[in-house]
C-alpha positions as MATLAB code, in Angstrom:
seq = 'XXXXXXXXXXXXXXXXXXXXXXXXXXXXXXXXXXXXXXXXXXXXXXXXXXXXXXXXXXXXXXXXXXXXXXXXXXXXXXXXXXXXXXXXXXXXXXXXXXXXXXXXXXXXXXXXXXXXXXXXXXXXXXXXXXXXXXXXXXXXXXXXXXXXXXXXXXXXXXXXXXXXXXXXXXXXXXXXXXXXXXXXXXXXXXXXXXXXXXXXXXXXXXXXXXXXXXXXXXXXXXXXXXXXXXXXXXXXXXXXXXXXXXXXXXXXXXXXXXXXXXXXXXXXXXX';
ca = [
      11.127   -9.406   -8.947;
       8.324   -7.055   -8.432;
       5.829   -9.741   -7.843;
       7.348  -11.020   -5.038;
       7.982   -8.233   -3.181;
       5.764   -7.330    0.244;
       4.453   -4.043   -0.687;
       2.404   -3.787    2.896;
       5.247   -4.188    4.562;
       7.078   -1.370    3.117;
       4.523    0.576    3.463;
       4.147   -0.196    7.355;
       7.632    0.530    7.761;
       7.543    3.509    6.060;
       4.469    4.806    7.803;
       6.419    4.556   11.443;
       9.411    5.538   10.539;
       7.903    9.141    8.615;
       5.449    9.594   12.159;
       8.889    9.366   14.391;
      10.636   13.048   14.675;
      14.838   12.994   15.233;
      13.707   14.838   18.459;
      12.244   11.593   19.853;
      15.535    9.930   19.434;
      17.943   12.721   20.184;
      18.899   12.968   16.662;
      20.196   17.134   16.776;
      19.127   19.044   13.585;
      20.071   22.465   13.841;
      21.384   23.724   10.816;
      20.244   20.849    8.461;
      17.937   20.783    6.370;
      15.405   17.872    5.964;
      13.134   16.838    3.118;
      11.597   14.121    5.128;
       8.815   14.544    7.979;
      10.458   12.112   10.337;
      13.634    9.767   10.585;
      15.624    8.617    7.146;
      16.219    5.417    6.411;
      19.817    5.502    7.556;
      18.943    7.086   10.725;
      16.231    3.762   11.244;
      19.454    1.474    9.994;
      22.144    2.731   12.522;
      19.322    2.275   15.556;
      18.665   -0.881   14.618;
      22.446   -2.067   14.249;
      22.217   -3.168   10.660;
      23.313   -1.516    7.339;
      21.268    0.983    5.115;
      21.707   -1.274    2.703;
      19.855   -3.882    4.133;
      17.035   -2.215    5.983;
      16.329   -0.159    2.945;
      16.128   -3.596    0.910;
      13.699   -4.804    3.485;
      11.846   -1.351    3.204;
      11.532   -1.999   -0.244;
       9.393   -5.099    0.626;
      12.201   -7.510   -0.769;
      11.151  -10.744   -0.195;
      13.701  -12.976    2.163;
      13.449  -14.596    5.785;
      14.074  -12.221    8.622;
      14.804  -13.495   11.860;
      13.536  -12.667   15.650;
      16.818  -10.234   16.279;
      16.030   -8.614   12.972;
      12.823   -8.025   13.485;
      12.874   -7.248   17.360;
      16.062   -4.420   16.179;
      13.396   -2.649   13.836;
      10.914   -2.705   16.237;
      12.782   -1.053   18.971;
      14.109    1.073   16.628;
      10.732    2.478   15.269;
       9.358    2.540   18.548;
       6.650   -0.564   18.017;
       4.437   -0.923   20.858;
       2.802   -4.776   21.011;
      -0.083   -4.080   18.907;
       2.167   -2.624   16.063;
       4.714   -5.229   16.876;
       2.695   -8.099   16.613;
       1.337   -6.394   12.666;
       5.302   -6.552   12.279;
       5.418  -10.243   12.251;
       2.403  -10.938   10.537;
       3.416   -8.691    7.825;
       6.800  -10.319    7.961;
       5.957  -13.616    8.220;
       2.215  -14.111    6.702;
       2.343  -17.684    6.065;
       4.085  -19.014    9.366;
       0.478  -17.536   11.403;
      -1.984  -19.581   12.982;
      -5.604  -19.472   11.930;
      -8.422  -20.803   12.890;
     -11.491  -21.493   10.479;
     -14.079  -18.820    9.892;
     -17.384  -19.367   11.451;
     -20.831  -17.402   11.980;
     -19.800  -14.396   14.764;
     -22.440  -15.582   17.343;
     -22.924  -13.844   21.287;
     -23.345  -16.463   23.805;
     -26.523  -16.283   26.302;
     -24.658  -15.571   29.535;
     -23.131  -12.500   27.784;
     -26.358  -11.366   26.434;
     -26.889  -11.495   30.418;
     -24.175   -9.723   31.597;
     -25.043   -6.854   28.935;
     -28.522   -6.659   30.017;
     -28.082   -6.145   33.872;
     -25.676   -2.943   33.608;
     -28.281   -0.837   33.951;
     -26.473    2.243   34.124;
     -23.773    1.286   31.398;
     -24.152    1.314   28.175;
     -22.609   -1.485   26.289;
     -22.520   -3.879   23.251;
     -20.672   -6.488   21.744;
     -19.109   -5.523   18.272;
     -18.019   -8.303   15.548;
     -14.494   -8.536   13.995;
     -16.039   -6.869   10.828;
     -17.273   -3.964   13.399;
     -20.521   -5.096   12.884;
     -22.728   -4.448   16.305;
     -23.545   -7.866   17.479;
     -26.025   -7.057   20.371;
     -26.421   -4.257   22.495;
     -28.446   -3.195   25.767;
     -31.065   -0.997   26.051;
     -28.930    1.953   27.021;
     -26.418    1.093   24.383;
     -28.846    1.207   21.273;
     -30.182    4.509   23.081;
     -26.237    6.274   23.264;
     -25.284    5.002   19.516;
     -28.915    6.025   18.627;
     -29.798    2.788   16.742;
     -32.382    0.585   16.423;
     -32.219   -2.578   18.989;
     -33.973   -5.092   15.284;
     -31.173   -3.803   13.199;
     -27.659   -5.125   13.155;
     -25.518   -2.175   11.232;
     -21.408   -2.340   10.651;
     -20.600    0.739   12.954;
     -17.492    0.983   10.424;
     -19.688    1.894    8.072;
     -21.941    4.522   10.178;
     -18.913    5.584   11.355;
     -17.609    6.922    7.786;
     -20.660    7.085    5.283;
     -22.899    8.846    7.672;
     -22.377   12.131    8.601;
     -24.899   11.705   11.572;
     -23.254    8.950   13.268;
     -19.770   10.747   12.998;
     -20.879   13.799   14.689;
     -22.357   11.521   17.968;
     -18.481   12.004   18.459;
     -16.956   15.086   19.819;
     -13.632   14.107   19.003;
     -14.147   13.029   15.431;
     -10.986   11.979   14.213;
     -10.188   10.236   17.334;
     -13.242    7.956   16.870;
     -12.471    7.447   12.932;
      -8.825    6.404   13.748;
      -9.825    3.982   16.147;
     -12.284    2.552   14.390;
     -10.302    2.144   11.472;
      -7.672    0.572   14.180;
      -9.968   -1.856   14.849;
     -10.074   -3.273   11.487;
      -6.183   -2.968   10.682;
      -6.254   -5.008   13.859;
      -8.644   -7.482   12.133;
      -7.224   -7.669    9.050;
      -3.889   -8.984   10.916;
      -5.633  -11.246   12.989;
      -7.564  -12.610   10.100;
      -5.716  -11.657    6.797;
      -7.841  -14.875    4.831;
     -11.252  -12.723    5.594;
     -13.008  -11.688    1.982;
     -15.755   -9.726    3.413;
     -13.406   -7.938    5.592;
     -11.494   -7.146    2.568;
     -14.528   -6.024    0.647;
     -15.363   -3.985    3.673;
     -11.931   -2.237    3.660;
     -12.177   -1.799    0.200;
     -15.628    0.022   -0.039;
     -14.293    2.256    2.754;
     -11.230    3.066    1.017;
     -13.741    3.612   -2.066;
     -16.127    5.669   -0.508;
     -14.398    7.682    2.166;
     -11.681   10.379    1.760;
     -11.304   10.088    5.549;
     -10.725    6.304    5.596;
      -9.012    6.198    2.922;
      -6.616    8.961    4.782;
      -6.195    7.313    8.002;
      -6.194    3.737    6.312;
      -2.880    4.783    4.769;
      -1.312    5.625    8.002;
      -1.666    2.152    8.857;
      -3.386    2.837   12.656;
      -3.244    0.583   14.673;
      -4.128    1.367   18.439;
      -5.843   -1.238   20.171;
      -7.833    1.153   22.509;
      -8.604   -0.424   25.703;
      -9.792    2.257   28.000;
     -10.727    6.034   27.119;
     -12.832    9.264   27.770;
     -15.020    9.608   25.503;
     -17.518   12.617   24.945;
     -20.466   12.560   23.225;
     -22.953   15.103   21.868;
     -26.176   13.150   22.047;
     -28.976   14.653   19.977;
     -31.798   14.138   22.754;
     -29.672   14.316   26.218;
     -26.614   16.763   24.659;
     -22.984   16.503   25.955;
     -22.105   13.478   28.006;
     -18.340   12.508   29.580;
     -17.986    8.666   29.633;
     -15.643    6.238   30.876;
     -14.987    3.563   27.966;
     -13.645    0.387   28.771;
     -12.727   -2.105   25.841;
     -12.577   -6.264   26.531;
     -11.370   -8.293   23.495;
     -13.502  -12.059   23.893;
     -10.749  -14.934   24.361;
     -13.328  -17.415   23.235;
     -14.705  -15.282   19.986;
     -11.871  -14.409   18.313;
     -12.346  -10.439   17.181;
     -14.800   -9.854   19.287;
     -15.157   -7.142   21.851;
     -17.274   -5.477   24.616;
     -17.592   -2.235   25.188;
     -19.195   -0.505   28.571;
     -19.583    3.766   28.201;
     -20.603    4.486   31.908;
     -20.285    8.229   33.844;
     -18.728    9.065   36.913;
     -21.342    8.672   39.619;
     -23.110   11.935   40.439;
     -22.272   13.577   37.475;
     -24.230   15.507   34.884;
     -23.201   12.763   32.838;
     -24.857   10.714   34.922;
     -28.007   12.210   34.875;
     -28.488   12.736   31.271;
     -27.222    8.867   30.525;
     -29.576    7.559   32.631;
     -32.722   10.024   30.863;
     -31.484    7.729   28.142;
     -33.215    4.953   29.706;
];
């Protein structure tokens, strides 16, 4: 029965339910002793109303129909936001997901625009493959790249050492990244080169291949982030994240200071 059984899904589950702590859910453990990090699997069962029997078969990645209430129990039980909610289903149900065909990831003219005339942001458009689609002049100046090249910032982001350490908070910027494509590979399970992509990481990076197992999946859509630029030095930027309704996978990103600030200053020597 092995062969039909939904190993990601298991491993999802188990993922949440080992980064939840009995604290979280008032679960008292003085005076016990616990070989597990976070919750057990009958602790999971009795939150979400069902038997250990048959969350721990479902753990297991056994593969049978589960329906909304079963589904929506776990979720609230584990604590699922909407991002890791919406993985839920698609692990849960993979063939009952709309997709759309694959196409060329292009960036419209008007956008191009829009990029182009924040001066004093610096912003881009990345692919769903984290590839940087198009960027303006600031942006290619923050993430230190050049504007006739067209990199996967996945990749800079974990095979070079350099491009890590434009981030302050390192492992921060590696977990959302690899976020980002445990995003994409929901949204677009049927994507090879994504696959290959994930793959190579996994492959070639002890710190992918670390947080990859987690199974991250924040969908960051506004944060501080702080930068140690190699020509301006430390800079304190407002991110905002937009995802593209029209480009599936697709998002822009503007990295802007607070006006006045040192910040400021040194983004706009950038320029």
């Amino acid at each position: 029965m092995g062969e039909h059984r939904n190993t990601e899904l298991g491993a999802f589950l188990r993922s949440r339910r080992a980064a939840l702590t009995p604290a979280q859910i008032g679960i008292a453990t003085h005076g016990t002793s616990r070989r597990v990090p976070g919750l057990r699997r009958e602790e999971v069962a009795r939150l979400a109303g069902m038997s250990v029997n048959y969350y721990t078969r479902i753990e297991q990645g056994e593969n049978h129909q589960m329906s909304d209430s079963v589904l929506e129990a776990i979720a609230t039980a584990l604590r699922l936001d909407e991002t890791e909610r919406m993985h839920l289903l698609r692990l849960a149900w993979p063939t009952q997901i709309a997709r759309g065909p694959l196409g060329p990831e292009t960036v419209r003219d008007s956008l191009r625009n829009l990029l182009d005339s924040a001066n004093d942001q610096a912003a881009w458009v990345i692919g769903r493959r984290a590839d940087l689609l198009v960027a303006n002049r600031l942006g290619y100046a923050l993430l230190g790249i050049s504007p006739d090249s067209r990199p996967n910032l996945a990749r800079r982001m974990f095979l070079e050492p350099a491009a890590r350490d434009l981030y302050v908070d390192r492992e921060a910027a590696m977990r959302l990244s690899a976020s980002n494509l445990r995003i994409s590979t929901r949204e677009h399970p049927d994507d090879a080169e994504l696959a290959e992509l994930v793959a190579e990481l996994c492959a070639e990076s002890r710190d992918f291949a670390r947080i990859w197992a987690t199974h991250p999946m924040t969908d960051c859509h506004h944060t501080v982030r702080r930068f140690n630029h190699p020509v301006v030095g430390l800079l304190t930027l407002n991110e905002e994240a937009f995802r593209l309704p029209d480009a599936p996978g697709q998002r822009l990103i503007f990295n802007g200071a607070e006006p006045g600030s040192d910040s400021a200053r040194r983004l706009k020597l950038l320029t």
